[in-house]
N, C-alpha and C positions, 0 to 999 in steps of 0.2 A: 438226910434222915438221921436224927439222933443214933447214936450205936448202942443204948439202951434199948431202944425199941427191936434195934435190929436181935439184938441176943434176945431178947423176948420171943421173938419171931423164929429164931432158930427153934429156942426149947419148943414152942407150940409145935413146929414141926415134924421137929424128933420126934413128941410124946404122942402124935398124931399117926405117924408113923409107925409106931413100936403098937398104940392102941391095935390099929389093923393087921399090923404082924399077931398080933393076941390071937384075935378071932378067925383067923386063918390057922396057926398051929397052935403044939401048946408052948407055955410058958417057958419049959425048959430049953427049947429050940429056938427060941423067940431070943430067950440069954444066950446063947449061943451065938446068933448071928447078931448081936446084938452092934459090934464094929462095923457092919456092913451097913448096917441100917443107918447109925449115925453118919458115914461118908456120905450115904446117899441124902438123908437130908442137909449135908452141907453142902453136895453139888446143888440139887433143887433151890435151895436159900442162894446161890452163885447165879444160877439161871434168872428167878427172880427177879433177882435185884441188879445185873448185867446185860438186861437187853440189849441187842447189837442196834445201831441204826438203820431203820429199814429202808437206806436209802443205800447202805453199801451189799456189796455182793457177798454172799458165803463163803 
């Protein structure tokens, strides 16, 4: 996969992410945890894109 696409996909993520952090609190809280939300969309973007072979064990 191009790595253009892939940063694309991060930001979609993130902003995807942060949208529903919105409507769930407010804004100022939302900036706040705002570090936390970005790690989390880079684990999920890890998950993603690092599926394990579902031929080996956990």
């Amino acid at each position: 996969m191009p790595e253009g696409n892939t940063n694309d996909e991060k930001i979609s993520l993130l902003e995807n992410l942060l949208a529903i952090a919105n409507l769930h609190w407010p804004e100022s809280y939302t900036n706040k945890i705002k570090p936390q939300i970005t790690q989390t969309a880079l684990h999920l973007d890890t998950i993603i894109h690092d599926i394990p072979d579902s031929t080996l064990e956990p």
